[in-house]
Structure formats: structure tokens, C-alpha cells
N, C-alpha and C positions, 0 to 999 in steps of 0.2 A: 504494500500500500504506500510505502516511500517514496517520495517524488525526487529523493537525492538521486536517483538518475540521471534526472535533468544536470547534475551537477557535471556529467559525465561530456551531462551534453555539458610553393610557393614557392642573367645567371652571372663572377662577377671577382677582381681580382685581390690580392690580402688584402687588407686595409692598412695601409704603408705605418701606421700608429699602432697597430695591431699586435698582441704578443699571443705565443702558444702557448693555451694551455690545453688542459682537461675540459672533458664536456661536466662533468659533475657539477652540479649545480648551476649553469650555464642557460639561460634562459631566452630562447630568441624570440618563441611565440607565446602569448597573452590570453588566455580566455576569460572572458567575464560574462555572467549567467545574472542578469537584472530580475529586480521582484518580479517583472510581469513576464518573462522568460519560464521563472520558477512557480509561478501561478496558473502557465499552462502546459505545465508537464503533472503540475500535482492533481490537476483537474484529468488530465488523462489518466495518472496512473490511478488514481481514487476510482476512475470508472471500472480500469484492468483488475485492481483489487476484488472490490464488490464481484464484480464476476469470476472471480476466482476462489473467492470468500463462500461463495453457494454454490451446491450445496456444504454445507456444513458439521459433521456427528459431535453430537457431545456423548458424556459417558453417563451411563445409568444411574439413575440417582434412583436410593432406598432410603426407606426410612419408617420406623416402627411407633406409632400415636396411643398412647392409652387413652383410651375413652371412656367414663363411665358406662356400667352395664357391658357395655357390649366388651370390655378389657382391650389387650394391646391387638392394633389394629397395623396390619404390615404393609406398607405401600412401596410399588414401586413404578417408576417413571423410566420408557427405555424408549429407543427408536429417535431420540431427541434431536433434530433436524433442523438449522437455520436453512432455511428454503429461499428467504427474500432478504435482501437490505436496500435500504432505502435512506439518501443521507442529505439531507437538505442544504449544506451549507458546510464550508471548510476553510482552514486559511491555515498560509505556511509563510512564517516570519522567522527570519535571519538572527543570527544573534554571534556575539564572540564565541561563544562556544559551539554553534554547530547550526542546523535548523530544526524546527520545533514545529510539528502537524497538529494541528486540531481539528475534528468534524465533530460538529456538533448539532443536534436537532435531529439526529437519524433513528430511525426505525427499525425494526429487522421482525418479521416475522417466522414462526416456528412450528412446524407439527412434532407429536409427539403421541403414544400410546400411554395407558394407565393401565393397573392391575392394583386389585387391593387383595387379600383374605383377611379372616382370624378364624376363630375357633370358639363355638357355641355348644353348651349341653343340652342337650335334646333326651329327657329319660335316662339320664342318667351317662349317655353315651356322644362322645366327642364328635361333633363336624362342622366342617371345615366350611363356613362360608366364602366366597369371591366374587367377584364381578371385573369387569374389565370394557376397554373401549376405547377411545382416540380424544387427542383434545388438540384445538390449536392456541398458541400463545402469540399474543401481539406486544413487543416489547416497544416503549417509546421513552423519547426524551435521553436518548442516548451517546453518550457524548467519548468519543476516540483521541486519547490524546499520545505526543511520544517525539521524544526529542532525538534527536542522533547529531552524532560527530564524525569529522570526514577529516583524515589529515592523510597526508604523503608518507608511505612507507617506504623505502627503497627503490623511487619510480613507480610505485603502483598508489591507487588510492585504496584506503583502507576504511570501510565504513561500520561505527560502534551504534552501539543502541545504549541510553545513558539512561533513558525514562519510558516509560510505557505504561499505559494507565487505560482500563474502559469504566466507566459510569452510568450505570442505568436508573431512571429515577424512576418509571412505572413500568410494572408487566400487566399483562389482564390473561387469564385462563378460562378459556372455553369448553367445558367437556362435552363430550357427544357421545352416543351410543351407552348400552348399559343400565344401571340405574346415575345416572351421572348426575339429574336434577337434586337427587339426596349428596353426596357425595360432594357438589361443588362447594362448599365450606371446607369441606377436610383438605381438598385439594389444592385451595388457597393457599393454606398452611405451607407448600412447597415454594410458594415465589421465591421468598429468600435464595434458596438451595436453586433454583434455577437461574436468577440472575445472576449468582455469583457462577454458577456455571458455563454461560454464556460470555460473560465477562473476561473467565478464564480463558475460553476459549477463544477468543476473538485475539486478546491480548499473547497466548500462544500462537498463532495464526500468524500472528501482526511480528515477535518475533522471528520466527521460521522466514518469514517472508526479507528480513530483514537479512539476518544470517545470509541466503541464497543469494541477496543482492551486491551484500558486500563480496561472496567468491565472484559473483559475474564482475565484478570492479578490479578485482585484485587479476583477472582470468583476461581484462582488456590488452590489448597485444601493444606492445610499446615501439611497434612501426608502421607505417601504412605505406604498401609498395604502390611504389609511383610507375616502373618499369620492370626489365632485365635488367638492369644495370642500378637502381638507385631506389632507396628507400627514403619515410621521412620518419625521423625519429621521432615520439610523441612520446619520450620517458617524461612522468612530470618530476618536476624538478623543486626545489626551495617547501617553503610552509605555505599553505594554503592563506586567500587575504579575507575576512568576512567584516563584512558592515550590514548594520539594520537594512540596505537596500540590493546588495548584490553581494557574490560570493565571486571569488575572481582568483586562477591557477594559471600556472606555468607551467610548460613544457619546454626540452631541449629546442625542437622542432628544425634542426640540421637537416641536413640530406646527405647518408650513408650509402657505401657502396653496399648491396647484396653481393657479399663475400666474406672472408673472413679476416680480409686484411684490414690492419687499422687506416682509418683517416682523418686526418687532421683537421683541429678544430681551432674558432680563432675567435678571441675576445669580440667580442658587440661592444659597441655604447653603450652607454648611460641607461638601463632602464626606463621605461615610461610605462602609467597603467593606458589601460584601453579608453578612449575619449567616444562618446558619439553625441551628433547635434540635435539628435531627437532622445530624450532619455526613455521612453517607450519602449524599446526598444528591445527584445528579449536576448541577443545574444549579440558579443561584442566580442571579434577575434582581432589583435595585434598583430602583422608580423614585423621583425626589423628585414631589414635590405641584405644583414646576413644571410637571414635564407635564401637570397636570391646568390648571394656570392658563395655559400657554399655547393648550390647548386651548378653553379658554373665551375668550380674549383671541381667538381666531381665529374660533371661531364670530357673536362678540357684533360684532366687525369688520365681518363678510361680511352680518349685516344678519338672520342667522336668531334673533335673539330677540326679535322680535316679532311679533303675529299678531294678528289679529281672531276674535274669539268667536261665531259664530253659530247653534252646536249644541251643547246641553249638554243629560245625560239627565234634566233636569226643565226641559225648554222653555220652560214656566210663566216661568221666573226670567227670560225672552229676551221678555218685553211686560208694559209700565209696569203693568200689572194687578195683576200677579204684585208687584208693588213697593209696592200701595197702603197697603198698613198699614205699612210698614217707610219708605216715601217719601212721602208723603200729598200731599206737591205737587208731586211726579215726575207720580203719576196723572192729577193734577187739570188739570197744564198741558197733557200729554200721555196723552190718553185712551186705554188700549187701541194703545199705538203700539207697531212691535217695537221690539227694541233688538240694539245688538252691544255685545260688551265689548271692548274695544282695550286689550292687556296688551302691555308695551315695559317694555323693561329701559333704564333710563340707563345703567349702570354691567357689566360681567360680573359672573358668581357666583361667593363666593368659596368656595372650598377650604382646609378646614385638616384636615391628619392629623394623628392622634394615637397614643401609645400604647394606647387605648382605641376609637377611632373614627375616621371620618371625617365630618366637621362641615361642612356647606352653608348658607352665607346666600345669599340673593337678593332683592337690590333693583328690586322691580318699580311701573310709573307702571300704573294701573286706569281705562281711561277709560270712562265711559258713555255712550255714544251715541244716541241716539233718530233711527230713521228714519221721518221725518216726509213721507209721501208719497216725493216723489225727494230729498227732503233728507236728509244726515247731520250731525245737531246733534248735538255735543259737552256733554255736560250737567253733570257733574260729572268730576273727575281723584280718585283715591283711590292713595296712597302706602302700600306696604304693604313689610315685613321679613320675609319668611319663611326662617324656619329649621329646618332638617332634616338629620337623619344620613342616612350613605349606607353601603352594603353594598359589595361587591366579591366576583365568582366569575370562576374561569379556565370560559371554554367554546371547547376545542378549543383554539389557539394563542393568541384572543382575552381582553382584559383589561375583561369586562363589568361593571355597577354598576346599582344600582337606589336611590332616594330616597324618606325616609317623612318625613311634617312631624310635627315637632317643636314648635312652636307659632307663631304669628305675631304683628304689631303693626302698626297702619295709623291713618292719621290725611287728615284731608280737604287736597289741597292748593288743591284749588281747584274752586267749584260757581256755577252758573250760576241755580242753584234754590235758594238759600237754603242756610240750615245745615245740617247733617244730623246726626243720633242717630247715630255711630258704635256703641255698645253693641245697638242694634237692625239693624245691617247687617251685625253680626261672623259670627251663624252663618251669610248670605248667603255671607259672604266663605270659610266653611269650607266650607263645600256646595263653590264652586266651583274651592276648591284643590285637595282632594280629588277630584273629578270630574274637573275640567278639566285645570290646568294641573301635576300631580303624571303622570297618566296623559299626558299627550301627552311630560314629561321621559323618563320610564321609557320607553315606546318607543323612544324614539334611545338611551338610557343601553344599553339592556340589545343591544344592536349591539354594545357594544364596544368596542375599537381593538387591530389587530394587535400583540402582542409582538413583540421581534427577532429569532424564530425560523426556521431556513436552512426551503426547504420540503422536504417529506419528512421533517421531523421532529416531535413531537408531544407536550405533554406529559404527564406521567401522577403522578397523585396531588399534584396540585400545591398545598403549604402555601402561605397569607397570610398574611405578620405583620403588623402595625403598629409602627411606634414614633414619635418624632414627626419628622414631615413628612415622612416618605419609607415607603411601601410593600416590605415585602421577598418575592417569592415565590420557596418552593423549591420543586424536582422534579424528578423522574426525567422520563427519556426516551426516546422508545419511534420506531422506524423504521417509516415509512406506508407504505417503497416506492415513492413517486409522483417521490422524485429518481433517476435514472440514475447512481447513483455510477460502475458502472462503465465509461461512457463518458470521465470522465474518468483511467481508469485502462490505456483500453482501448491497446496496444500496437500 
């Protein structure tokens, strides 16, 4: 029935100020879970509850009445069944030590069989009288209360149970069948012994339920694979932050390689909590610009920024032909030869976020290649800066990006053919940024990388801000269905 669920409920070069250390305690990404965030996850799981809650068995209750005349009278109460709950009203508020659920005004109805005997003389000789029959019970004015505490155990969350309490203020007992119309004063007599039964059992219920939730927390996987190649670390990390209005945790939220070699990790800035301009808002994810630079420190690692160029949509530019007025002794040496363009990054690409944007340099090596029969001759190397802003849109749980060039700068680092006319290769070199190597970024940008989102939840209308060097998205949140809450709830 605990809505700490909800509690449950992103490339670029070092950072030249930068020192290595450990990821331990190292914090890139920010989550914060606002009251009205946590007000609709407790409204859903109070629904998952309740139906997971019924049906319900309690244990047998007996109990022996002396009655004048008639002597001790043996009753017992079996079959005890919370069938319905019905709960008018709930609230879950924040506090330093943990969060605190109440439902109050709820209902819960119950059937249940009766059976009584004793023992009368009849001539002298012993029998047994009995009677038996069904009753249902309507409990109201009942009030669920129960506190819980949520801290960071070694990268996992760890979730206690400190309080737990049920309070019934009326039951009413109906009997049926039988002699029941005599009998419903005796049977009165059991409210107590059934409310505190109910009581018990809801409040055991409500444990159990709590236990299960904390293993599904401690059982949550502390990466979410982005590819074959890179993971994104979501160990959380530091003390949990609680205020009367939200609850707000850390994560590493690096990006690792899937393997088992280590990778290097590098100090962020300064910390910031999560900021949104609508405080409504249910859910508020930070990231810093690290995650973008370790992402790119990862990719640039693993050997994927580099590529050969052998189809571009003006062909032409892919045989020294195509090069003769711009290269005149490219053509001359190499008539009519193909060529490949061999683009390698020395360095990864850097990232800077801004209040205003987000800002892309990439330092790329341009080689030109001539294939000369079964040869691959190297012919010139062209060093180029390209610079370019980048965009950001949430698609579905994913943190997509797309890049436009902004302008560039290139200079010869080394030719096999003599000098070259840079000012006569430039619009070459824009043709192919623009074709080539802008479109083949966007592809893999606009993939993505999974946010820290449980699955079965999703977000909805979700704000980007910018400030500098850290990304802030807010948003509400919306239930897919596709997680089983209530298996973990299930009794």
C-alpha cells in the first residue's frame, strides 16, 4: 500500500580543471519526486493495494460466554473474509525522517460464518445444543496509518517500516440464517475480538506488503543499458534530501562501458538541486554536462569515432575529377582515381551547456585517400574545428539530441601533393559536413539515452531548462501499466 515507490520513481572532453577520482559518492544526476508527484503515485498504489488487500482471511476466533440458565455457551467465528475496502480519503506528507501515509474514513466490508453449542439436561441426560449460519460485518470509520524511512545502503535504496497502526471506530454484525434473530446480542459480544482482528490483519498485510517493496528497491538494477557498448550507471549515491515538500536522491548517472574493464571517472562541478519554473510539477531530473562528457569519453574510447567515407550524395566529390579545379594536382597525379575520406577524431567532442544552449566543438583529423588500383594512398590530412549547437527533446522515457553546424575552421596539417588553396576546399569541406558527417551524428544522437525512470512509468509534458552546465527536466507522470505493482503487494 506504500507509495515510496514513487520515491523510486544523457558527448565531451576532460574538463581541463578536472581531477580523477572514484565514482563513490560522485553525483552527476539529481532526482526530485515533488508532493504532487508523491500524491499520484500514493493514489495509485492505495488503488493497487485495496485490490490486492481482497480478498482477505482472518483466523478463527473462539470464545466460551457463560450465560445464566443456559451455562457456558461456546462460540465460534470462522471463514472471516474482508471481501471489500472502500477508503474515502488519504494523504502522504514528507517529513525528516521519512514519509508518513494516512487513509482515513475507509470502510471495509466482511462475511463470515457462526456456530455456537453448549450443553443442556434433558431427564437427567446430557445434549448438546447448536445452531449455526452466516453473518456479514460492515466495519466503518477506519483509519490506516504508517510511517516509513528510505535511506541509501551501499547504492541501493533501503526501505524500513518505523510505525504502523489500523483504527476502527464502528463495526455492525449482521446475522443470517439459523436462529440468528435470538442470538444477535451474544454475537455482539465479539466486535471487540473482531476488530482487533481485522486491525491485525490489515496492519500485517500492510507490513508484508512493505517488506516485498523494500526487496523490489534493494533488487532495482544499478544500470540501464543504453547499447552494446555503454551503460548508464544509476548506483545512488550520498544521503537521501527530505523536506515537508519533496524528497530528492542522487545517482552516479556516468556512462560505463559493458565490460569489465574499468573507466575513468572525473570530478563534476559544484553540485546544484533540481530547479523547475512550474513547482507542480511531479518529477524533476538534473543532469550535469558530465554525463554528456562521459558519454563521449566512452564512445571516443571504444574506437567508434572514426570511419571511412565512401558514399556521399554527390559521389562526384569521391574521384580526383570531381577535385580538379579545387586540387589541380590531386587530378593531375591521380587521374580519375576514387577516393575515400578517412575522418578520426584525436580528441572526444566537447560539451558545454549553457543558460542559452548547448555548445558542440569537434576536433576532427580529414584524411584523403586515393585508391590507386589495390592501393590506399594517403594524400593529404586536413584538421578541421567544427562547431555546432545542439537541441534536446524527451521521446518517451529517452533523453534525445540532435546537432546543426554552427560554423567551422580547418587548416592543412599535412599533404603529400603540394600546398593546397584552403579558401577553394572550404565549400568542399561544407558540402561534406553537412551531408556526411552532421547526418550520420544525428542518427545515433536522436536514439537517445534512457533517463532513471522505474519501468511502467512515463513521462508527460516534460519541461527542459538550461542553465549553465547542467540540464534540468521537469514533468509529470503518467502509469503505462506494463509494471505489476501488484505482485509486489500481493498477500
Amino acid at each position: 500500500m506504500s507509495p515510496t515507490i514513487a520515491l523510486l520513481l544523457a558527448l565531451s572532453l576532460f574538463l581541463p580543471t578536472q581531477s580523477l577520482l572514484q565514482p563513490t559518492e560522485q553525483s552527476f544526476i539529481s532526482l526530485l519526486i515533488s508532493q504532487n508527484g508523491l500524491d499520484f503515485v500514493k493514489d495509485l498504489l492505495v488503488t493497487k493495494a485495496i485490490s490486492s488487500l481482497t480478498p482477505l482471511q482472518i483466523p478463527q476466533i473462539e470464545k466460551t460466554i457463560k450465560i445464566p440458565v443456559v451455562g457456558n455457551v461456546h462460540f465460534v467465528i470462522s471463514n472471516v473474509t474482508i471481501y471489500r475496502v472502500d477508503v474515502s480519503s488519504s494523504i502522504a506528507k514528507l517529513g525528516n525522517s521519512g514519509v508518513s501515509i494516512v487513509a482515513s474514513g475507509a470502510t471495509c466490508n466482511l462475511s463470515m460464518n457462526w456456530y455456537y453449542s453448549y450443553t443442556t439436561w434433558v431427564f437427567l441426560v446430557p445434549v448438546e445444543v447448536s445452531d449455526s449460519g452466516s453473518a456479514s460485518v460492515q466495519v466503518e470509520g477506519m483509519e490506516v496509518g504508517l510511517t516509513l524511512g528510505l535511506e541509501n545502503q551501499g547504492g541501493s535504496l533501503e526501505l524500513s517500516l518505523t510505525e504502523c497502526g489500523c483504527y476502527i471506530k464502528d463495526i455492525s454484525i449482521k446475522l443470517d440464517g439459523g436462529g440468528s434473530w435470538l442470538y444477535q446480542g451474544m454475537i455482539d459480544a465479539f466486535k471487540d475480538q473482531i476488530s482487533s482482528a481485522v486491525a491485525n490483519a490489515i496492519s500485517k498485510n500492510l507490513k508484508e506488503g512493505v517488506s516485498k517493496l523494500d526487496s523490489f528497491l534493494r533488487a532495482l538494477p544499478k544500470e540501464i543499458k543504453v547499447d552494446d557498448t555503454a551503460s548508464l550507471n544509476v548506483t545512488f549515491v550520498n544521503d537521501l534530501s527530505l523536506s515537508n515538500s519533496s524528497i530528492e536522491f542522487e545517482i552516479n548517472g556516468l556512462f560505463t562501458r559493458n565490460s569489465k574493464d574499468a573507466f575513468p571517472y572525473y570530478l563534476s562541478r559544484s553540485r546544484t538541486s533540481v530547479s523547475c519554473t512550474d513547482p507542480s510539477s511531479m518529477l524533476g531530473i538534473l543532469l550535469d554536462e558530465a554525463v554528456f562528457n562521459s558519454a563521449s569519453t566512452l564512445y571516443y574510447s571504444a574506437k567508434f569515432m572514426q570511419w571511412i567515407v565512401d558514399k556521399i550524395p554527390d559521389q562526384s566529390l569521391l574521384n580526383t575529377a570531381g577535385w580538379r579545379f579545387i586540387i589541380p594536382q590531386l587530378y593531375k597525379k591521380y587521374p580519375n582515381d576514387d577516393m575515400n575520406l578517412n575522418i578520426s577524431l584525436p580528441s572526444p567532442p566537447v560539451v558545454r551547456i549553457s543558460t542559452n544552449n548547448i555548445d558542440a566543438t569537434v576536433y576532427s583529423d580529414l584524411i584523403i585517400d586515393v585508391l590507386d588500383a589495390d592501393d590506399v594512398i594517403p594524400v593529404a590530412c586536413i584538421s578541421l574545428v567544427i562547431r555546432g549547437s545542439g537541441a534536446v527533446k524527451i521521446i518517451k522515457n529517452n533523453l534525445a539530441g540532435s546537432v546543426k553546424l554552427n560554423d567551422f575552421s580547418m587548416k592543412l596539417k599535412w599533404s603529400k601533393i603540394g600546398n593546397l588553396r584552403m579558401y577553394l576546399i572550404q565549400p568542399v569541406m561544407w558540402t561534406i559536413i553537412q551531408t556526411v558527417f552532421l547526418p550520420y551524428v544525428n542518427s545515433h544522437l536522436a536514439k537517445g539515452f534512457p533517463l532513471p525512470i522505474i519501468d511502467g512509468f512515463t513521462l508527460r509534458n516534460a519541461e527542459i531548462i538550461f542553465s549553465d552546465s547542467k540540464i534540468n527536466i521537469c514533468s509529470d507522470v503518467a502509469f503505462t501499466d506494463s509494471l505489476d505493482l501488484g505482485r509486489f503487494l500481493d498477500h
